[in-house]
Biopython code that builds the backbone (N, CA, C, O; Angstrom):
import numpy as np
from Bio.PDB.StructureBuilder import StructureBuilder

atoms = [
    (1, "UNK", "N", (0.847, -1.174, 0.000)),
    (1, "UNK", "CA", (0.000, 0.000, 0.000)),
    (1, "UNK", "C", (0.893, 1.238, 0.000)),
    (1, "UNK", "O", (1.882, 1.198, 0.732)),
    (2, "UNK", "N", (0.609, 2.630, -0.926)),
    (2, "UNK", "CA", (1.483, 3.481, -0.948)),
    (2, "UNK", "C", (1.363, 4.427, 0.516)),
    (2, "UNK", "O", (0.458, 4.196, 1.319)),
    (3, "UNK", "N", (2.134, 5.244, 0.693)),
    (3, "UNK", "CA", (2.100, 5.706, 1.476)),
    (3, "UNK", "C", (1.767, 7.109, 1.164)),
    (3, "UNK", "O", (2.525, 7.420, 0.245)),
    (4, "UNK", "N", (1.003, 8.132, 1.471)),
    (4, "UNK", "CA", (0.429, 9.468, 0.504)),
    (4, "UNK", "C", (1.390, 10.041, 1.148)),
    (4, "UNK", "O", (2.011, 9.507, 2.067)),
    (5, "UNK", "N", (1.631, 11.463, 0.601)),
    (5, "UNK", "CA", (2.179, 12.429, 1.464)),
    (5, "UNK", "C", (1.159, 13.733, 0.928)),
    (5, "UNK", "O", (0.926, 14.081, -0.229)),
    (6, "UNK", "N", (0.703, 14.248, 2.087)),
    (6, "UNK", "CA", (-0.540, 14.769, 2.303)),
    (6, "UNK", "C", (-0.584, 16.276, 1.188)),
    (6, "UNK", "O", (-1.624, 16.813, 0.807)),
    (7, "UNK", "N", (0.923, 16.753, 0.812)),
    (7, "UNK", "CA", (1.752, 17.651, 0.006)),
    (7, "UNK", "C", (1.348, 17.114, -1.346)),
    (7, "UNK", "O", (1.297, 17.912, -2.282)),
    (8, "UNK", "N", (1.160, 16.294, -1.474)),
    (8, "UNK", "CA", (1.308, 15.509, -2.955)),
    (8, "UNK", "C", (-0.710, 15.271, -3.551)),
    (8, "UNK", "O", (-1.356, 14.858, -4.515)),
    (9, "UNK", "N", (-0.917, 15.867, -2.187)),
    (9, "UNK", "CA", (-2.785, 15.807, -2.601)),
    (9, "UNK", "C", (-3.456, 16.540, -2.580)),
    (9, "UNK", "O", (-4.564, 16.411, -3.101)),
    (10, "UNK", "N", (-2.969, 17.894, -1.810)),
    (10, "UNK", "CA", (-3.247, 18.813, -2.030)),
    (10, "UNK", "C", (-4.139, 19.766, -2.995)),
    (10, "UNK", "O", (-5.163, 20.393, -2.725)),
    (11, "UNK", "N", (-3.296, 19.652, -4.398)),
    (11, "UNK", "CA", (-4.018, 19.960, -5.805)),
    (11, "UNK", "C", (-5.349, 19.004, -5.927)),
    (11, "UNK", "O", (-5.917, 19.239, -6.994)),
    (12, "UNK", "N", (-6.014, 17.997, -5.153)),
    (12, "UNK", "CA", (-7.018, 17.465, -5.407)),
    (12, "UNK", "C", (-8.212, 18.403, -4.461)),
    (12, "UNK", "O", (-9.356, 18.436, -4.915)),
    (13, "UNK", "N", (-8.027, 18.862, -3.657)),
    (13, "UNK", "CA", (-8.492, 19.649, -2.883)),
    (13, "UNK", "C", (-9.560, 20.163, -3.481)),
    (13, "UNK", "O", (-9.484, 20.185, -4.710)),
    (14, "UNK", "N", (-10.727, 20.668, -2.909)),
    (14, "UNK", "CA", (-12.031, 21.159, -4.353)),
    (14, "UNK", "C", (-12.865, 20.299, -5.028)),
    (14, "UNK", "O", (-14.065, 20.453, -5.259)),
    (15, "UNK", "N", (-12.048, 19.252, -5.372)),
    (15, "UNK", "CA", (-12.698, 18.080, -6.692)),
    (15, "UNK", "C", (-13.193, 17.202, -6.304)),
    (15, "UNK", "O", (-13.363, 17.204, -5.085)),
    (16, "UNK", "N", (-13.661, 16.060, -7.043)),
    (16, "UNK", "CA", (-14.407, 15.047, -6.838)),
    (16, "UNK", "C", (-13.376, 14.220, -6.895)),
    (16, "UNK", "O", (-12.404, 14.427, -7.621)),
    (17, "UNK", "N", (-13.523, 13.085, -6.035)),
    (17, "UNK", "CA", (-12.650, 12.542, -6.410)),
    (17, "UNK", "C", (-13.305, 10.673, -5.722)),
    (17, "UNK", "O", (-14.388, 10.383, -5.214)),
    (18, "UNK", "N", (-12.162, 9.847, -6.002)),
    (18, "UNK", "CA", (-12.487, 8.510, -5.616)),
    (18, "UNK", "C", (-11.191, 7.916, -4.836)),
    (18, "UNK", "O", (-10.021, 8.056, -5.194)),
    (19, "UNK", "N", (-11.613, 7.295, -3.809)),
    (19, "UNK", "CA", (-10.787, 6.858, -2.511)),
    (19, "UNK", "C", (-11.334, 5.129, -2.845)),
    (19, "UNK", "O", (-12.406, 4.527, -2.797)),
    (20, "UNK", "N", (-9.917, 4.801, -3.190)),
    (20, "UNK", "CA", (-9.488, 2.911, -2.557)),
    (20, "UNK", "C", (-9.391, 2.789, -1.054)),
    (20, "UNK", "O", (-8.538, 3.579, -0.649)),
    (21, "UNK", "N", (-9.915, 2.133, -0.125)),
    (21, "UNK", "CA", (-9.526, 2.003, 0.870)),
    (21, "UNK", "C", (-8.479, 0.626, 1.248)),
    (21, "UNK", "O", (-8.615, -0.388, 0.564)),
    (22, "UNK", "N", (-7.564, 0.651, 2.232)),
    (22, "UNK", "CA", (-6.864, -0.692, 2.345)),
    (22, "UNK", "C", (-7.684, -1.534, 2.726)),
    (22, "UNK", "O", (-7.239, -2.661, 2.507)),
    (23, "UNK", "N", (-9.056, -1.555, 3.375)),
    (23, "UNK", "CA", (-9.317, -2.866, 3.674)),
    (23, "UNK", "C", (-10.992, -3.357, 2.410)),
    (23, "UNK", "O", (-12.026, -3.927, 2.762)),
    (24, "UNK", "N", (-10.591, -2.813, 0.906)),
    (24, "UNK", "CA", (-10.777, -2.896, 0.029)),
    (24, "UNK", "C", (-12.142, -2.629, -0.497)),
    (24, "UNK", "O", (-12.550, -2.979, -1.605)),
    (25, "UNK", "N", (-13.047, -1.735, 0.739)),
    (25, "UNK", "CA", (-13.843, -0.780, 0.033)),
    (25, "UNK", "C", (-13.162, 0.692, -0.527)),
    (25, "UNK", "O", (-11.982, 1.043, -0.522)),
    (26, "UNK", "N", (-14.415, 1.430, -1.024)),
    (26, "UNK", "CA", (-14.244, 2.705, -1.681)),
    (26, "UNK", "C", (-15.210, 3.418, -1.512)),
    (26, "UNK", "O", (-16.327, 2.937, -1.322)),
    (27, "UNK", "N", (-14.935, 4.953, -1.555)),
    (27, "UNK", "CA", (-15.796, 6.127, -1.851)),
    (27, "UNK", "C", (-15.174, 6.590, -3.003)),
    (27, "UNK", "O", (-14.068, 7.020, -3.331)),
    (28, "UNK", "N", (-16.049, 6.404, -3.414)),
    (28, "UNK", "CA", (-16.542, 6.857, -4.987)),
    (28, "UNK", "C", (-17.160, 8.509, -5.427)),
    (28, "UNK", "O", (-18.185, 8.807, -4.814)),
    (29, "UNK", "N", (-16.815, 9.210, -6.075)),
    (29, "UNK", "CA", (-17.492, 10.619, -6.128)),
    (29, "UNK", "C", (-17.838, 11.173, -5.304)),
    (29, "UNK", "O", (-19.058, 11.307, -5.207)),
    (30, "UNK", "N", (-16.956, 11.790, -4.271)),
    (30, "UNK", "CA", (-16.894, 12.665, -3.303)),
    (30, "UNK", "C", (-16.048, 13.651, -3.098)),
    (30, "UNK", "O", (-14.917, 13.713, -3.580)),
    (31, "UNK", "N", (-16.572, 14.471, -2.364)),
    (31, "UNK", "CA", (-15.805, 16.042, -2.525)),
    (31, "UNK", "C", (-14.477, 15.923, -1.808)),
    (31, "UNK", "O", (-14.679, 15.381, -0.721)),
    (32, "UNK", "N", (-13.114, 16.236, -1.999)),
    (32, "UNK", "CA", (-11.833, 16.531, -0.927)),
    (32, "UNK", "C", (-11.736, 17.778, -0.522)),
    (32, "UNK", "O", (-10.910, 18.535, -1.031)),
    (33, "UNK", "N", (-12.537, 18.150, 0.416)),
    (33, "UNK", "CA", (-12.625, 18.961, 1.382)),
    (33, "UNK", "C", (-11.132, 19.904, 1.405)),
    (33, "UNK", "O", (-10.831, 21.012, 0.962)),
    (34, "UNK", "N", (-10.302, 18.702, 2.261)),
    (34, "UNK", "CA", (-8.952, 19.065, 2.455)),
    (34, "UNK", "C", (-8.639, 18.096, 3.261)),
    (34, "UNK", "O", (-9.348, 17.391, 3.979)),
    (35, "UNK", "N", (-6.931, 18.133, 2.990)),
    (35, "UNK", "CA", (-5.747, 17.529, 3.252)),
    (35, "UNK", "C", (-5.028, 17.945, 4.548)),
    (35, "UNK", "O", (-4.298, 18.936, 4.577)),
    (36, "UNK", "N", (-5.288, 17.042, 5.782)),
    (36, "UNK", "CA", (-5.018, 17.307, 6.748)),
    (36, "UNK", "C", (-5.020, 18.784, 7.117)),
    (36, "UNK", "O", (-5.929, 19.186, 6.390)),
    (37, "UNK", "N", (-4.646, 19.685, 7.684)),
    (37, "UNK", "CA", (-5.569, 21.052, 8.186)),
    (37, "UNK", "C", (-5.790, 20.834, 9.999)),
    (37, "UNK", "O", (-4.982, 20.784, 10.927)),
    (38, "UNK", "N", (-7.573, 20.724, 9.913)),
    (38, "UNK", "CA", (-7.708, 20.746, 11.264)),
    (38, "UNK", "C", (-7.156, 19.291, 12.095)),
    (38, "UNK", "O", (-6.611, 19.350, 13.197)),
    (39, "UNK", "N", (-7.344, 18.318, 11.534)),
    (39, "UNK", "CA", (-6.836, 16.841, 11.518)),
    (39, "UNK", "C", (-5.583, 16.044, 10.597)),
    (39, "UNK", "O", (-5.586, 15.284, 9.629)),
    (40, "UNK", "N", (-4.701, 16.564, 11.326)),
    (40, "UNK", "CA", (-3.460, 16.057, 10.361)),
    (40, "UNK", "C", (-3.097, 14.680, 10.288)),
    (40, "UNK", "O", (-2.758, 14.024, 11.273)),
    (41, "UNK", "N", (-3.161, 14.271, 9.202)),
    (41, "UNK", "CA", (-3.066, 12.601, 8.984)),
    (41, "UNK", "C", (-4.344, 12.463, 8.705)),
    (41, "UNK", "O", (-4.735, 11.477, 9.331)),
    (42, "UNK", "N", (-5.218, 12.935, 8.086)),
    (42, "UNK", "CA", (-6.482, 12.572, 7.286)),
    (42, "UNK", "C", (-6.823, 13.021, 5.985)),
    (42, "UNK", "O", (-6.104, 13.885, 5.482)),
    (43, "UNK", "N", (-7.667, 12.640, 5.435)),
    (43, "UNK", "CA", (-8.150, 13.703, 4.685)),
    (43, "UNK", "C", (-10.139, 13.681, 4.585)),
    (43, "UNK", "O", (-11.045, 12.849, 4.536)),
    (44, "UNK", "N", (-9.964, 15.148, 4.601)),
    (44, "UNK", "CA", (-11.745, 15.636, 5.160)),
    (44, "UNK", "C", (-12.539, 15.516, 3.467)),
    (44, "UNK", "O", (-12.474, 16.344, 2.558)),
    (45, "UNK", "N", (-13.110, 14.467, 3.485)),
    (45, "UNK", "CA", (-14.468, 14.358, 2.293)),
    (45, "UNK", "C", (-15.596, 14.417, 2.591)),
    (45, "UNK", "O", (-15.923, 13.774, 3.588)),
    (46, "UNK", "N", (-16.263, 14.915, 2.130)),
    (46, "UNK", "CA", (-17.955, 15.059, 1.782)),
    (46, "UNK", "C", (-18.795, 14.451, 0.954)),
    (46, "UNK", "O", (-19.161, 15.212, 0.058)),
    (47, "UNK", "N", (-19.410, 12.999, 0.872)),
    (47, "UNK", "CA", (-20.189, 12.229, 0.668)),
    (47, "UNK", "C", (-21.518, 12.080, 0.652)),
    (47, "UNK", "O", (-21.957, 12.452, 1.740)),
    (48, "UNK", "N", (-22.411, 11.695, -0.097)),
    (48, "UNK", "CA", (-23.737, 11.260, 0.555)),
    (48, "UNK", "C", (-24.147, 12.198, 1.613)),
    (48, "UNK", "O", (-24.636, 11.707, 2.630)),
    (49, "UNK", "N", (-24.020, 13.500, 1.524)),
    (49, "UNK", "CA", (-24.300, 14.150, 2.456)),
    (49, "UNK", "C", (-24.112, 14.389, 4.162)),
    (49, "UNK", "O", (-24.841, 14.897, 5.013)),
    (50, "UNK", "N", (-22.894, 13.820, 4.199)),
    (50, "UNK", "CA", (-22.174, 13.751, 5.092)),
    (50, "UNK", "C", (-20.153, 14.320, 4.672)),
    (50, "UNK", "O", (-19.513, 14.663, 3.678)),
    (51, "UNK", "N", (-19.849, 14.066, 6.405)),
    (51, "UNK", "CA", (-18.434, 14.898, 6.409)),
    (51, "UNK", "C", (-17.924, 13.366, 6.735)),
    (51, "UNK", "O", (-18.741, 12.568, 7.195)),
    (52, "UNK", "N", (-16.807, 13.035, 6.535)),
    (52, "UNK", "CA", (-15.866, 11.811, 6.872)),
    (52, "UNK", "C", (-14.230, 12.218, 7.450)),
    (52, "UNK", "O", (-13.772, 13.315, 7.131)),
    (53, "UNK", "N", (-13.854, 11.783, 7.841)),
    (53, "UNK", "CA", (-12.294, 12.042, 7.746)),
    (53, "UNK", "C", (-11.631, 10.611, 7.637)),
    (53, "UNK", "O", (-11.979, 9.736, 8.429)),
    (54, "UNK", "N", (-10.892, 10.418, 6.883)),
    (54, "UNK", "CA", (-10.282, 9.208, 6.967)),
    (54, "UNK", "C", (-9.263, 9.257, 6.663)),
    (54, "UNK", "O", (-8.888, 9.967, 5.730)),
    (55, "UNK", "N", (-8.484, 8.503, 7.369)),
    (55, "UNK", "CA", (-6.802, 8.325, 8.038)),
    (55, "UNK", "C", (-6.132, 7.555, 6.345)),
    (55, "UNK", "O", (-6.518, 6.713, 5.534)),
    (56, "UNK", "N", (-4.868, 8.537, 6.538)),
    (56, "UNK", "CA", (-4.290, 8.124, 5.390)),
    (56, "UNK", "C", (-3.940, 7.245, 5.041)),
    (56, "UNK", "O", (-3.840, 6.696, 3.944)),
    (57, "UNK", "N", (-3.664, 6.990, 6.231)),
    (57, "UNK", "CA", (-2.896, 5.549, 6.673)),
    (57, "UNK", "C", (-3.998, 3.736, 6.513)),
    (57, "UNK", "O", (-3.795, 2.575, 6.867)),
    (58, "UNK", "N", (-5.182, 4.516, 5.750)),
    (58, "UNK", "CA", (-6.211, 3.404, 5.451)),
    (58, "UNK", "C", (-6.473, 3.892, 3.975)),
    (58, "UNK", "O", (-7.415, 3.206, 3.578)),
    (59, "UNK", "N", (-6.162, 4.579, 3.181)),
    (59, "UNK", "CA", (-5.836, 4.858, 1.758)),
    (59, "UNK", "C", (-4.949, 4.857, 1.119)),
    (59, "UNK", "O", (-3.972, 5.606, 1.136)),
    (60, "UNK", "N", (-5.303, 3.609, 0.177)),
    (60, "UNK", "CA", (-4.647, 2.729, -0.896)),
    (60, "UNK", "C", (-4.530, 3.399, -1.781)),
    (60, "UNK", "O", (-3.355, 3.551, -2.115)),
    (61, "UNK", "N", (-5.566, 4.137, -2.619)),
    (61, "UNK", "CA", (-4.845, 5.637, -3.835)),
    (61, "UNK", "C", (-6.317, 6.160, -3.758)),
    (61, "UNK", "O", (-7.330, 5.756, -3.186)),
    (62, "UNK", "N", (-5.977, 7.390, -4.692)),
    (62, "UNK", "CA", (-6.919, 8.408, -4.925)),
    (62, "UNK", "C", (-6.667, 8.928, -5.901)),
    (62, "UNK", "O", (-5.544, 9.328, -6.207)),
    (63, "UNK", "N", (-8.142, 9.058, -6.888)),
    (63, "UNK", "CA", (-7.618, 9.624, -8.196)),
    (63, "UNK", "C", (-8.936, 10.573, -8.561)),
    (63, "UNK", "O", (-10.097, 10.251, -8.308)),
    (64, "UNK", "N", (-8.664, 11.380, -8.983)),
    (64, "UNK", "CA", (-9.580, 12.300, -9.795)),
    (64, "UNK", "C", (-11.229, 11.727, -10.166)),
    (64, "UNK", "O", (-11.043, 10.964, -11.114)),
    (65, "UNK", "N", (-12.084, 11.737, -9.991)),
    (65, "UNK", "CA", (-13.428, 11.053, -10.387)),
    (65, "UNK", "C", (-13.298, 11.542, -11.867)),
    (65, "UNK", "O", (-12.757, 12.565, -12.288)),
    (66, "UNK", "N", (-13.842, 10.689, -12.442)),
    (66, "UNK", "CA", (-13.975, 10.506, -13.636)),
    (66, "UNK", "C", (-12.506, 10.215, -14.561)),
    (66, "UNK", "O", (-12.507, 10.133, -15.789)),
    (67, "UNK", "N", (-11.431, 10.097, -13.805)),
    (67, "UNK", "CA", (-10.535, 9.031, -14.653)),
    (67, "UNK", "C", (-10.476, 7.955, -13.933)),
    (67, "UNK", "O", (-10.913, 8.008, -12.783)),
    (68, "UNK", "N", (-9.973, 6.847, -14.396)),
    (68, "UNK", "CA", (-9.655, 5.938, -13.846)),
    (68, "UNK", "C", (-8.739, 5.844, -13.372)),
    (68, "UNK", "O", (-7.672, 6.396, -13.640)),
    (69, "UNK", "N", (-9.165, 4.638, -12.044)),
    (69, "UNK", "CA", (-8.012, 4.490, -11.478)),
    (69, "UNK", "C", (-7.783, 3.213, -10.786)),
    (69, "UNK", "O", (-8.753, 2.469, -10.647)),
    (70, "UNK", "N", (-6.632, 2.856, -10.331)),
    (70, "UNK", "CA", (-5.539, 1.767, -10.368)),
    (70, "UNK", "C", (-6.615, 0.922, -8.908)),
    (70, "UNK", "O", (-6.438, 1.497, -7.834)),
    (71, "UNK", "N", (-7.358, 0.018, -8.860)),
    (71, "UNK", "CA", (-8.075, -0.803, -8.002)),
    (71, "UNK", "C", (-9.727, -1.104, -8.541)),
    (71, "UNK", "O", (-10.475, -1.817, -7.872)),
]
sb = StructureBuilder()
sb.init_structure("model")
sb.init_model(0)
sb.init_chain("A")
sb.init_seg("    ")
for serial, (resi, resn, name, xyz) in enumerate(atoms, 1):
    if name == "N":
        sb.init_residue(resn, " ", resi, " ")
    sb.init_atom(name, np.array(xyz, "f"), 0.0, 1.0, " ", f" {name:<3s}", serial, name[0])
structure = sb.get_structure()
């Protein structure tokens, strides 16, 4: 599993995007809030009408919604 560096995700920030998780679900088309901030070592998405934070350290990759991506 890669390891993110929270610098390197930044530019996703704003967008939609899609989260692999390591224990091999996903969120699919959801907003990236932001990249650690108030909670460092997460990153804050907006889903289904809800807020999430989830630990980086349980994300396998993340890619742009609407390209594909590697899982």
């Amino acid at each position: 599993m890669p390891q993110h560096d929270p610098g390197q995700l930044k530019h996703l920030e704003g967008l939609r995007v899609c989260l692999a998780l390591s224990d091999g679900s996903r969120i699919d088309d959801c907003e990236l809030v932001a990249v650690g901030g108030a909670s460092p070592g997460h990153l804050w998405v907006h889903a289904n009408g809800s807020d999430a934070f989830v630990p980086l350290t349980h994300v396998a990759d993340v890619w742009e919604a609407g390209r594909r991506g590697r899982g």
